[in-house]
Backbone as CSV, one residue per row, in Angstrom:
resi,resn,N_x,N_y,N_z,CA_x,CA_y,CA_z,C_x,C_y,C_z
1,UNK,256.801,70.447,144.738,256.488,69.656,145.916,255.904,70.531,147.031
2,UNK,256.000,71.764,147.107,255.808,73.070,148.086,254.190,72.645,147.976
3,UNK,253.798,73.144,146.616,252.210,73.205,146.714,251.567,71.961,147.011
4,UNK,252.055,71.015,146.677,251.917,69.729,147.113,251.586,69.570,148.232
5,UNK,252.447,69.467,148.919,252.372,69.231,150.862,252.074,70.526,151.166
6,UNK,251.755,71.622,150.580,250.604,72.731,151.237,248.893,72.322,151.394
7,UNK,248.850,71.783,150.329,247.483,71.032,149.802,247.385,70.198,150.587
8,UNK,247.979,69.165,150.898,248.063,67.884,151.785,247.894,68.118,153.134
9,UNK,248.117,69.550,153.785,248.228,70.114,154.977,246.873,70.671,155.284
10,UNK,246.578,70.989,154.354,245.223,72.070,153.982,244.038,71.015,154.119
11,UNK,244.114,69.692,153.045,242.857,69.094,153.085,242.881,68.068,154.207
12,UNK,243.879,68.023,154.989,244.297,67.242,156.607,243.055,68.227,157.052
13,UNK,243.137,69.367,157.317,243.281,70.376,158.678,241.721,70.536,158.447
14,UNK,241.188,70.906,156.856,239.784,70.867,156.687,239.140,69.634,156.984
15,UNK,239.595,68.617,156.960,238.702,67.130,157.260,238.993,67.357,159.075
16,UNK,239.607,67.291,159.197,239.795,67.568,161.057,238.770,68.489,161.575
17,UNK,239.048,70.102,160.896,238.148,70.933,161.519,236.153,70.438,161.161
18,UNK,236.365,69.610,160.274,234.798,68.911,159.743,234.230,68.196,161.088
19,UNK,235.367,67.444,161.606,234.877,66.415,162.554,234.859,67.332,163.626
20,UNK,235.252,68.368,164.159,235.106,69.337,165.322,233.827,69.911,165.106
21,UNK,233.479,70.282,163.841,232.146,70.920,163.590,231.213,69.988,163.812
22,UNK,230.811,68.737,163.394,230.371,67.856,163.920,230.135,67.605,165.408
23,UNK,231.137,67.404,165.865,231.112,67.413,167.437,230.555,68.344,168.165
24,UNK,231.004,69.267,167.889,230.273,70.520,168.497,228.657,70.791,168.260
25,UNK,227.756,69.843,167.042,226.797,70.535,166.469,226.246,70.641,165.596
26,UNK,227.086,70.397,164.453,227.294,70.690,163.295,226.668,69.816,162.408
27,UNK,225.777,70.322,161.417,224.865,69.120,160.616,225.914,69.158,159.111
28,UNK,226.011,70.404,158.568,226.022,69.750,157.120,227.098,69.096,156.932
29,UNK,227.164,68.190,155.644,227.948,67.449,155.540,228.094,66.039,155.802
30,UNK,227.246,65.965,157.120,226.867,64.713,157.591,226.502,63.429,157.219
31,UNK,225.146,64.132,156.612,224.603,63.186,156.027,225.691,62.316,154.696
32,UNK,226.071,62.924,154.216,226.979,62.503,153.041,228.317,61.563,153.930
33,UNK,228.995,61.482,154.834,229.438,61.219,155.800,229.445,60.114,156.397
34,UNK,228.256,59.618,156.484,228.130,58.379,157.078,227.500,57.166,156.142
35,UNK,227.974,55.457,156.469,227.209,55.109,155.287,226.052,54.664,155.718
36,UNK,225.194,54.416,154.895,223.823,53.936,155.210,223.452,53.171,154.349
37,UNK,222.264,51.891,154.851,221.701,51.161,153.804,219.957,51.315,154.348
38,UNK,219.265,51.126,153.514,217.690,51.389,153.195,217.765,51.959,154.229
39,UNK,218.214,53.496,154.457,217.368,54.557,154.834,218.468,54.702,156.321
40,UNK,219.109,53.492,156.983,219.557,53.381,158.365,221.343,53.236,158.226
41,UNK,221.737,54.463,159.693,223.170,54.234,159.515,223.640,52.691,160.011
42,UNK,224.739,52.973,158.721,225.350,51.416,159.121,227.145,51.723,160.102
43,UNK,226.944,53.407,160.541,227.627,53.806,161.386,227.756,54.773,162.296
44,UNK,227.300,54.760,163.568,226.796,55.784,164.414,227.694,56.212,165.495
45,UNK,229.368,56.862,164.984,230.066,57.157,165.687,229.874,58.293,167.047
46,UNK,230.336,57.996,168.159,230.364,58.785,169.170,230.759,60.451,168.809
47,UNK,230.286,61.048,169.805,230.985,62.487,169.908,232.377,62.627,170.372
48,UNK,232.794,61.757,171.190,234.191,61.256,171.827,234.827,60.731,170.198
49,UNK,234.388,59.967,169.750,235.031,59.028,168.997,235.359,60.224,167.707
50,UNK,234.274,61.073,167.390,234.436,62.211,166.239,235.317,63.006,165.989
51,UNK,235.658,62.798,167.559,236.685,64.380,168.078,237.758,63.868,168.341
52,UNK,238.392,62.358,168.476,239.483,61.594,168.309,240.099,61.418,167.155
53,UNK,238.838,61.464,166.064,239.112,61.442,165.084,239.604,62.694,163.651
54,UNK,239.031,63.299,164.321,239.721,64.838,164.155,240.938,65.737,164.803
55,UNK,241.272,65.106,165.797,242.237,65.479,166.638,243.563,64.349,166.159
56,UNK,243.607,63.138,165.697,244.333,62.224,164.999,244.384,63.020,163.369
57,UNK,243.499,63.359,162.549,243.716,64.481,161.206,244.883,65.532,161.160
58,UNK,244.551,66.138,162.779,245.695,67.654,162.955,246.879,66.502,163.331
59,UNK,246.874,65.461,164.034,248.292,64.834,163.946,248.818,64.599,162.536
60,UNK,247.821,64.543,161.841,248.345,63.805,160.569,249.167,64.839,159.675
61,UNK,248.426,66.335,159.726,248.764,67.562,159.422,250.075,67.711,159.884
62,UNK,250.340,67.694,161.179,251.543,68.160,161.314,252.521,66.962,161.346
63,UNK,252.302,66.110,160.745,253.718,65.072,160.502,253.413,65.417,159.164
64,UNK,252.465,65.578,158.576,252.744,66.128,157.177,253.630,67.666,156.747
65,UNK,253.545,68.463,157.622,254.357,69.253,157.955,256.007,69.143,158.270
66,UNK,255.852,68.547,158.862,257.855,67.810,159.651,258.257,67.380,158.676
67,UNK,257.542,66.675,158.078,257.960,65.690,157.152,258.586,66.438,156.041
68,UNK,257.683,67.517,155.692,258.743,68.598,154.366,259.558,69.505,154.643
69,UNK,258.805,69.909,156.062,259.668,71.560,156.482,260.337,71.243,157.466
70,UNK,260.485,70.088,158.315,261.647,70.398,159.308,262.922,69.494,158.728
71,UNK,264.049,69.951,159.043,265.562,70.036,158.253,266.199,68.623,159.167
72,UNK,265.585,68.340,160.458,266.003,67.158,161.216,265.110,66.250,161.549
73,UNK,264.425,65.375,160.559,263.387,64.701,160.878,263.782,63.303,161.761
74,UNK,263.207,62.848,162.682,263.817,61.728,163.226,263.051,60.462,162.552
75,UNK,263.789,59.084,162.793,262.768,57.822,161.930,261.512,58.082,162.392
76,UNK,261.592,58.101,163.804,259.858,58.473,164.158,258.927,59.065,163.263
77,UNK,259.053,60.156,162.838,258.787,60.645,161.767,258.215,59.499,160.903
78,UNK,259.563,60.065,160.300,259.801,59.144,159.034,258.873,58.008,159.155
79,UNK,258.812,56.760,160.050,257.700,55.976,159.894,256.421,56.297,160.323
80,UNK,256.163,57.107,160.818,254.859,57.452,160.697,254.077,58.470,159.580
81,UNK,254.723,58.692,158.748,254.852,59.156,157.810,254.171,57.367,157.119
82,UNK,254.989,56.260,156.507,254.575,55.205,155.718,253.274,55.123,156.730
83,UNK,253.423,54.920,157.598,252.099,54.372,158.564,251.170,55.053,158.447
84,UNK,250.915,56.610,158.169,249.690,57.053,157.816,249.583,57.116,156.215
85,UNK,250.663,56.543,155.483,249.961,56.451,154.199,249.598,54.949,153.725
86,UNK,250.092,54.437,154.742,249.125,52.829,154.851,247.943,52.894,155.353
87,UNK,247.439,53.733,156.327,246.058,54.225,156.817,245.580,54.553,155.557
88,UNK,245.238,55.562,155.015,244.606,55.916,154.013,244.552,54.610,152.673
89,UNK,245.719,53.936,152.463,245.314,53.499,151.070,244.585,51.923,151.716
90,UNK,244.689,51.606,152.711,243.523,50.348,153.078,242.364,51.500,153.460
91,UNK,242.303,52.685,153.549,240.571,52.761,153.687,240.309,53.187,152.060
92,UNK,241.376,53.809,151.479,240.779,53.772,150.065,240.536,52.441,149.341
93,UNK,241.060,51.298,149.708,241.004,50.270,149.251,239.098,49.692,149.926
94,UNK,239.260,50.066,151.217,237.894,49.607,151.583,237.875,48.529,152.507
95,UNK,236.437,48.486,152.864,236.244,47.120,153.692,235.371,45.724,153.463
96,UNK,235.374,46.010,151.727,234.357,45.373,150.700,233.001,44.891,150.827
97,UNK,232.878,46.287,151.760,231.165,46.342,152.384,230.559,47.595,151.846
98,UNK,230.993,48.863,152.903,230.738,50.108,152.585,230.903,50.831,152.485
99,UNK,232.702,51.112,151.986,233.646,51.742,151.614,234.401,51.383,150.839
100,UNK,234.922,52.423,150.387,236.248,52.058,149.612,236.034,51.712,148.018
101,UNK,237.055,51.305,146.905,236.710,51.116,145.412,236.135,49.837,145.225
102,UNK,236.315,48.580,146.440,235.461,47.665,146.431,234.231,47.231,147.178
103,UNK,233.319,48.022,147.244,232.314,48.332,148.684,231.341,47.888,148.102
104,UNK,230.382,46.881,148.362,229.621,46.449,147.918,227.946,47.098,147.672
105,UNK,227.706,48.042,148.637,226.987,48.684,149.159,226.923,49.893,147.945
106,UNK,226.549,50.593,146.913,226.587,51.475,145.816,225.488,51.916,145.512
107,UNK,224.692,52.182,146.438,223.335,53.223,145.519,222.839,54.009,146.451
108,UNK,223.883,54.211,147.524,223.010,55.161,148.050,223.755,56.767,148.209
109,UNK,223.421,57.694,148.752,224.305,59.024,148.122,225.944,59.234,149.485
110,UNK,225.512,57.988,150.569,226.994,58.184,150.389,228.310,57.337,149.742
111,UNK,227.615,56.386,149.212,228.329,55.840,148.121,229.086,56.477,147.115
112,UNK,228.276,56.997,146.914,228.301,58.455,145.331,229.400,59.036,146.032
113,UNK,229.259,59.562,147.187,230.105,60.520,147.456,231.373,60.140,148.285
114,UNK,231.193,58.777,148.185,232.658,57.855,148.449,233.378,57.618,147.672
115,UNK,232.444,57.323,146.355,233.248,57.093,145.010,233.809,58.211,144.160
116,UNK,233.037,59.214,144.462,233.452,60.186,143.631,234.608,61.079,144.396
117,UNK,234.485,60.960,146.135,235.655,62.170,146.526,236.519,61.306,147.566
118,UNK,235.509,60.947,148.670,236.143,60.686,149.700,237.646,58.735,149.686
119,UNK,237.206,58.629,148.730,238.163,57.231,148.105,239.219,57.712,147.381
120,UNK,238.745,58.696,146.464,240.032,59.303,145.505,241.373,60.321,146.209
121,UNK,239.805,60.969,147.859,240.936,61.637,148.480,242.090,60.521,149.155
122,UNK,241.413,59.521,149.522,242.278,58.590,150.654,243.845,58.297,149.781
123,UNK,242.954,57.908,148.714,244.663,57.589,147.463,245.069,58.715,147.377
124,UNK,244.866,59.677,147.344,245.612,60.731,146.694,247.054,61.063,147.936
125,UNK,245.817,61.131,149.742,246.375,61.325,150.700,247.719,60.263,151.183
126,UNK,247.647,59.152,150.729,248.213,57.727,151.231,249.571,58.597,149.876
127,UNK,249.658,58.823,148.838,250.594,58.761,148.057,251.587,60.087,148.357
128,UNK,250.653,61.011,148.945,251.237,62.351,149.078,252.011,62.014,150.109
129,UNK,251.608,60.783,151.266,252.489,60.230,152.785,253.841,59.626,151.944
130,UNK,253.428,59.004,150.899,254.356,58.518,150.522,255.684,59.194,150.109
131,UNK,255.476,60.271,149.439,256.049,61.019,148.869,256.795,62.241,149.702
132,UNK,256.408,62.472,150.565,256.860,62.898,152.022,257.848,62.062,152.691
133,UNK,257.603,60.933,152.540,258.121,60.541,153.433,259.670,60.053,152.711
134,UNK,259.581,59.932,151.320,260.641,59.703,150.538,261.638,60.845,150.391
135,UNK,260.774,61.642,150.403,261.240,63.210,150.214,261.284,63.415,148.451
136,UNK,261.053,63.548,147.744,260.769,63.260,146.462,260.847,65.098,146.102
């Protein structure tokens, strides 16, 4: 379970520090990132909104943290713990547009790269909350 919620901490902190790089500047990755249909984003998040959203990741990190390594966790915790692994498995589930395993939207390369990483991470992330939060 150690390497487990090391991993879980790790690919938190790298998706966080992604959206800081972004904010600050930062191209690659991007493109793959956002979805798009014939050619135009179908999402053109703020620089405010990027960096909320990366700054909510390192929260996520460190309740993923409490959650294994501290010895007195309070419910607080503890439910926010289910609550961010209900976050993740409705975005892995999708918005049966342009995300997620039912997204209607599929040929363009961030599709590909929804289906192939960023969906499998959301389940993987939502189960690892789970499992944290059970203490397993």
């Amino acid at each position: 379970m150690y390497f487990f919620t090391i991993t879980t901490i790790i690919l938190l902190l790298i998706m966080a520090f992604f959206h800081i790089y972004w904010v600050i500047g930062g191209k690659f990755g991007l493109d793959k990132a956002l979805p798009t249909k014939d050619g135009l984003l179908l999402l053109n998040p703020s620089k405010s909104m990027t960096f909320f959203v990366g700054v909510i990741l390192f929260g996520f990190a460190g309740v993923a943290y409490l959650l294994y390594f501290s010895m007195d966790n309070s419910d607080f915790i503890f439910y926010l713990g289910w609550i961010i692994s209900v976050l993740f498995f409705v975005r892995a589930i999708g918005d049966f547009n342009m995300v997620g395993f039912f997204k209607k939207i599929k040929d363009t390369q961030f599709a590909e790269y929804d289906t192939k990483y960023f969906t499998p991470l959301c389940l993987f992330l939502s189960v690892a909350f789970v499992l944290l939060s059970v203490k397993l």
